[in-house]
C-alpha positions in Angstrom: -13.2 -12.6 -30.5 -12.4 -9.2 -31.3 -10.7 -7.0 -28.4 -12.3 -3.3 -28.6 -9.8 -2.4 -25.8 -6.7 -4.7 -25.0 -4.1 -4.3 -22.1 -1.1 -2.7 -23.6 2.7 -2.5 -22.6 3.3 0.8 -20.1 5.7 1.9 -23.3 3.0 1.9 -25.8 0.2 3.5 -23.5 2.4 6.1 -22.4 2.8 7.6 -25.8 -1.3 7.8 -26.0 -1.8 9.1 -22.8 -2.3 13.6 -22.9 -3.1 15.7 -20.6 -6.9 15.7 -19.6 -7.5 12.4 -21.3 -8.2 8.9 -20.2 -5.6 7.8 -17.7 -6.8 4.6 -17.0 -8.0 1.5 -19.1 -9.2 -2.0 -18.6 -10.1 -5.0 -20.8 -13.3 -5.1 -22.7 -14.5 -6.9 -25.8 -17.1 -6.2 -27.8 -19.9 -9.1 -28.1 -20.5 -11.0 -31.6 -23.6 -12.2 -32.8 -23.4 -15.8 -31.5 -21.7 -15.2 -28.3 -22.8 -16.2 -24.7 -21.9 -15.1 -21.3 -21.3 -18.6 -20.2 -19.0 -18.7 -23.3 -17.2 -15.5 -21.9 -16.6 -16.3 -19.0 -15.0 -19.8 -19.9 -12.7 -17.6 -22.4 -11.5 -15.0 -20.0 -11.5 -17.1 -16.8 -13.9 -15.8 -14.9 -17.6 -16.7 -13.9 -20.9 -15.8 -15.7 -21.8 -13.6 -12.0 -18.5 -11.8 -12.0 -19.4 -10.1 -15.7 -22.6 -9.6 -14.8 -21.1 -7.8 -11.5 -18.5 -5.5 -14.1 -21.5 -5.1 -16.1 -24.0 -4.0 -14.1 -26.1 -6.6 -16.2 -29.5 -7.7 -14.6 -29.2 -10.8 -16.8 -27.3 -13.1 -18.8 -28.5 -11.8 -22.1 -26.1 -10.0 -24.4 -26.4 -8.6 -27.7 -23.8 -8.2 -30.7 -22.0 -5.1 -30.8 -22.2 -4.4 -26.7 -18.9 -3.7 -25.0 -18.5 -6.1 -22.0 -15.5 -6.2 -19.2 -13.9 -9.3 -19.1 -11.5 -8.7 -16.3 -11.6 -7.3 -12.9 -7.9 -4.8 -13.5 -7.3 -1.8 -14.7 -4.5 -0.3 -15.5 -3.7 3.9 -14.2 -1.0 5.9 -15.8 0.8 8.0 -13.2 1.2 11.3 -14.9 3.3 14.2 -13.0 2.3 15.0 -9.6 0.5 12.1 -8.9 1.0 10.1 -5.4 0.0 6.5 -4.0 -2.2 8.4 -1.7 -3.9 10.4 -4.2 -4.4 7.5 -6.6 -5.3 5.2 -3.3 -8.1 7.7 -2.5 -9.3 8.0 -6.2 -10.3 4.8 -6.1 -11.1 4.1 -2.6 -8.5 1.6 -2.2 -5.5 1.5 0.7 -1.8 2.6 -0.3 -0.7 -0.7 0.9 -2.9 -2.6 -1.5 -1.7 -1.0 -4.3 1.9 -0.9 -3.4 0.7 -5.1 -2.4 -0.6 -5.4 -6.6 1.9 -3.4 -8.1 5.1 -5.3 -5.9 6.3 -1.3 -4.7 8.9 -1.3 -2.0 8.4 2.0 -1.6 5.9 5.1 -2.2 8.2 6.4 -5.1 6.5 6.7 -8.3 7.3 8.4 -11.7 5.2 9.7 -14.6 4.9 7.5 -17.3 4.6 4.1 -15.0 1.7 2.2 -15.2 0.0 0.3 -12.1 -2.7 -2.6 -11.7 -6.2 -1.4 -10.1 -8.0 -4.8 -8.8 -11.7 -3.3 -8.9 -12.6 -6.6 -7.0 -10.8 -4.8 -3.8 -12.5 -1.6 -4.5 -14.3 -0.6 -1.6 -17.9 -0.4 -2.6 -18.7 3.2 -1.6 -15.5 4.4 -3.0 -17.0 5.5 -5.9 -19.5 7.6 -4.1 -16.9 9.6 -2.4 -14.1 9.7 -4.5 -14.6 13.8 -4.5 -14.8 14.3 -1.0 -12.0 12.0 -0.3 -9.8 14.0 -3.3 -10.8 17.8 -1.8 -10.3 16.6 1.7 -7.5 18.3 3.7 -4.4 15.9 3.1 -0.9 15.9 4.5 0.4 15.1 1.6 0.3 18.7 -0.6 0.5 16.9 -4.2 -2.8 15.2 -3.6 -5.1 18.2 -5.1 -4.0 16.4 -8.4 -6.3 13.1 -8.3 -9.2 14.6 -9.6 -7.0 15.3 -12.5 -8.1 11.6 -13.1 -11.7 11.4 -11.5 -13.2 12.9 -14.8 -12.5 9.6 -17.2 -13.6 6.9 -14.3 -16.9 9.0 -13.9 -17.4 8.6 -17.2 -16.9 5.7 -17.6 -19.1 4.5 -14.9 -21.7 6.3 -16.2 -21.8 4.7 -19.8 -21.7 0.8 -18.5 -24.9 0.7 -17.5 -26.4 1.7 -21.1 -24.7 -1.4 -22.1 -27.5 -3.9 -20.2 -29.4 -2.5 -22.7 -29.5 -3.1 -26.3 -29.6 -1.0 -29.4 -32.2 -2.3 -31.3 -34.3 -5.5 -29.4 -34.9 -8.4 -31.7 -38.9 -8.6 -32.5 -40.0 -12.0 -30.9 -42.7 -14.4 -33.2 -42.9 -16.2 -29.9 -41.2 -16.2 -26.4 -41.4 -19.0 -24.4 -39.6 -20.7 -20.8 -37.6 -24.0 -21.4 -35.8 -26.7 -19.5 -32.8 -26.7 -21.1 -29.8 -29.5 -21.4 -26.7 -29.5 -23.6 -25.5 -32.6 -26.0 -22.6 -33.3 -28.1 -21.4 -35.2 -31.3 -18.1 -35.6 -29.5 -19.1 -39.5 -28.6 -18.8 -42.9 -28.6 -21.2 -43.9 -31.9 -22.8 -40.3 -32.2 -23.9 -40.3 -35.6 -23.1 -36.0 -35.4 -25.8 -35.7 -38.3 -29.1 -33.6 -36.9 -32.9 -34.1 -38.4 -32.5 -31.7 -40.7 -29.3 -33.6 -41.9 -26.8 -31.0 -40.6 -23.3 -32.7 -39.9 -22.1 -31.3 -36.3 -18.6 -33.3 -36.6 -18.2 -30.8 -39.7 -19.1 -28.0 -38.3 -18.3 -27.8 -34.5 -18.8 -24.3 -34.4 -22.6 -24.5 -35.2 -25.3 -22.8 -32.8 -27.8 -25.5 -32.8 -30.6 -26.8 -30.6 -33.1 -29.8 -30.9 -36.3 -29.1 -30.0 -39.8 -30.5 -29.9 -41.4 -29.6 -33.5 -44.8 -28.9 -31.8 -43.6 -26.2 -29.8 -40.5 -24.8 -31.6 -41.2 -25.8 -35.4 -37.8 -26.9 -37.3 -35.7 -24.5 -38.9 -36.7 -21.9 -36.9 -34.4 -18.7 -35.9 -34.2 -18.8 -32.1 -32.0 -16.9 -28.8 -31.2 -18.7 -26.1 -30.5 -16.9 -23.1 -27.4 -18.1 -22.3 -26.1 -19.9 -25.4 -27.2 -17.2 -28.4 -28.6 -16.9 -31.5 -28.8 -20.5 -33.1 -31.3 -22.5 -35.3 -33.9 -25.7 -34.0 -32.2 -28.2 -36.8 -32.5 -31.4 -34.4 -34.8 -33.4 -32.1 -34.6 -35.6 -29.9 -36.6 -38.6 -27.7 -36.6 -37.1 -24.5 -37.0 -33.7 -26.0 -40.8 -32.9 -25.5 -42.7 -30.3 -24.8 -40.9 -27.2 -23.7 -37.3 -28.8 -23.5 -34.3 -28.4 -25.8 -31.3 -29.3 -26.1 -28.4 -26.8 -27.0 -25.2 -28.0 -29.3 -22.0 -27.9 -27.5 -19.2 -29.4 -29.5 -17.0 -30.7 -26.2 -18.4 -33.1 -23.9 -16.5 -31.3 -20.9 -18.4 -28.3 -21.6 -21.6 -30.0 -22.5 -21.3 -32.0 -19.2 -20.3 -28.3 -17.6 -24.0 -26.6 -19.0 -25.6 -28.8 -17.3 -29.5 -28.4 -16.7 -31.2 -24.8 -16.2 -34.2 -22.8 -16.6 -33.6 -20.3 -19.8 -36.0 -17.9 -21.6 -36.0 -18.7 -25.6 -36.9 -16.4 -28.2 -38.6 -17.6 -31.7 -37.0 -15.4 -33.6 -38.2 -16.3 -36.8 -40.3 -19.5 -38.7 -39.9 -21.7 -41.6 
């Protein structure tokens, strides 16, 4: 998995941080061709609802090359003039929660330091008002400096939810609405060998489902919503009609899919 943005030490993102730029970062990926949200969210530790909720996804279907949010921090560089109640009211959050986050004994902060954001805390209007609360009268006189920082977080609210959407859509041969199961060659007497005579114990990492040949012909190109882009290489006896099975090479995480409603694109036929 390759990390478009990564959490960095407070030395390192010092140095990058100017005057008027980005002030505040959090941890996103960018998707590969292949990956799932269900995968995701196993990876990072979180749920398939929770990147949806970062995400502002209205499903679980993701497409190589978008940038996702895998976790729910970010991280704010103080810069001079900043105080907890400015950077509090920035992000509609109380001054004891982030003194709670970032283990402060005290309201003391310097330039330079770098402190947690827990966006699951967030007040949900915060957003909304984060100008009002930053031009409101305030006892404290260094607070006229927050919107210093308002600029990057608007901005980068306003580009996630272009990422729901994909660049180019993949042109469908067929679409179709499937009961789906996982399986695995991680077993007891699995021969790990598929109809089309690919060996799964070779090749763990393969994106394969079995399908019924009458509905999704062998060798055909499919997505899976929720699983990716794979190829129908197996079958199966209780796979008829519109059922498949998806290849999962652990039996934990096989037993873990469990059974759902997915939609299934037919990508391209042999």
């Amino acid at each position: 998995m390759k990390l478009k943005k990564s959490i960095i030490s407070v030395a390192a993102f010092t140095t990058l941080a100017v005057s008027g730029g980005a002030s505040a970062s959090a941890q996103d990926i960018e998707v590969k061709k292949g990956d799932t949200l269900w995968g995701l969210a196993k990876e990072y530790g979180t749920t398939v609802d929770q990147l949806m909720t970062w995400n502002n996804l209205g499903s679980s279907i993701i497409y190589p090359d978008q940038e996702l949010q895998v976790s729910s921090k970010e991280y704010y560089t103080v810069k001079k003039g900043d105080t907890l109640w400015g950077i509090s009211s920035l992000y509609g959050i109380s001054v004891d929660s982030l003194k709670g986050w970032n283990a402060l004994e005290s309201d003391l902060i310097v330039p330079g330091q770098e402190l947690v954001i827990n966006l699951d805390d967030k007040a949900p209007s915060a957003t909304a008002h984060t100008s009002e609360k930053a031009e409101a009268p305030a006892p404290e006189p260094k607070a006229e400096v927050a919107p210093e920082a308002e600029a990057p977080k608007a901005e980068t609210a306003e580009a996630k939810p272009a990422q729901a959407e994909p660049a180019t859509a993949d042109k469908a041969v067929k679409e179709l609405t499937v009961e789906a199961t996982a399986y695995t060659a991680d077993c007891a007497g699995c021969s790990g060998t598929t109809a089309t005579g690919v060996n799964l114990k070779e090749n763990p990492d393969a994106k394969v489902i079995a399908v019924d040949p009458n509905v999704i012909p062998l060798g055909s190109k499919v997505y899976v919503e929720g699983y990716g882009y794979a190829t129908a290489e197996d079958t199966g006896g209780a796979i008829k009609g519109n059922r498949i099975d998806v290849f999962i090479p652990s039996k934990d995480q096989a037993v873990d899919f469990g059974r759902k409603t997915v939609n299934v694109k037919i990508l391209e036929t042999k």
